[in-house]
C-alpha positions in Angstrom: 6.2 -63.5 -56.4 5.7 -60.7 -53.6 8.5 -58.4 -52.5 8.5 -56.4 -49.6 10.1 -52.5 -49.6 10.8 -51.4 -45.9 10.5 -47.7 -45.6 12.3 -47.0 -42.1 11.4 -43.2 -40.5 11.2 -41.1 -36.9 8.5 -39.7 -35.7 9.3 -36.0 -35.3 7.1 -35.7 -32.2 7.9 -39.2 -30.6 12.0 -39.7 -31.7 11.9 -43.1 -29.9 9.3 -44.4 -32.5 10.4 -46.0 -35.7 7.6 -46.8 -38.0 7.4 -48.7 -40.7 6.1 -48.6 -44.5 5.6 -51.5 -46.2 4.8 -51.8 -49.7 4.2 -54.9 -52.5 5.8 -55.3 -56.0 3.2 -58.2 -57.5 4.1 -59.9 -60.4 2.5 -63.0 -62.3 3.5 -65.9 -62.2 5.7 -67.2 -65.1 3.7 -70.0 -66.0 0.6 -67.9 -66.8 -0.8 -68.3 -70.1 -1.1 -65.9 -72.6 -4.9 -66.3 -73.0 -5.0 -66.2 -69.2 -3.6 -62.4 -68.9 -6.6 -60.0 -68.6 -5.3 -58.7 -71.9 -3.3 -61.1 -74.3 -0.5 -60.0 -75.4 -0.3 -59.5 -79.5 2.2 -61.3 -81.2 2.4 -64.7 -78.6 0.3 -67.6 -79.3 -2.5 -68.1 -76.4 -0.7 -70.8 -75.1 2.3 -69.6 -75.0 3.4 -68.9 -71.2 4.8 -65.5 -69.9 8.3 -67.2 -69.1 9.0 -67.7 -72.7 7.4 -64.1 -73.8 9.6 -62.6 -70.6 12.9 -64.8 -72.4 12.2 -64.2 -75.9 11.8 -60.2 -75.0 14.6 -59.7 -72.7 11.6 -58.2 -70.0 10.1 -59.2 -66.6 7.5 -56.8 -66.4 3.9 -57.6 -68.4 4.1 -54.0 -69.1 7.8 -54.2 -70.4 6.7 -57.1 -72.4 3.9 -55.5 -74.1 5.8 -52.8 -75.2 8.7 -55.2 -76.5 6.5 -57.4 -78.4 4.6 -54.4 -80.0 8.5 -53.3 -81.1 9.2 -56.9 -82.7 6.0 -56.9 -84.4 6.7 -54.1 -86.6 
């Protein structure tokens, strides 16, 4: 999933020309294995998929998720 942020300015010199910032908010996919993630995330079973780490958490990011599953496991 890609998102697109639109950062719309003026060039001080030139006011007639708007220019444009894009940026990109990745995130994987939610059928990704946990064994597949460049670091597996403790407390998940490898084959368990990020959809049901990102449901059983309450997060969407894999950073969020970390963290949340590092909180259950204590």
């Amino acid at each position: 999933m890609v998102a697109y942020r639109h950062i719309a300015g003026r060039n001080e010199k030139s006011p007639d020309i708007i220019f444009f910032v894009v940026g990109t908010i990745q995130q994987k996919r939610s059928d990704t294995q946990n064994k597949n993630l460049s670091q597996p995330i403790p407390g998940f079973g490898p084959n368990t998929t990020l959809r049901t780490m990102r449901e059983k958490t309450g997060q969407v990011s894999e950073k969020d998720v970390r963290q949340a599953a590092k909180k259950m496991g204590k």
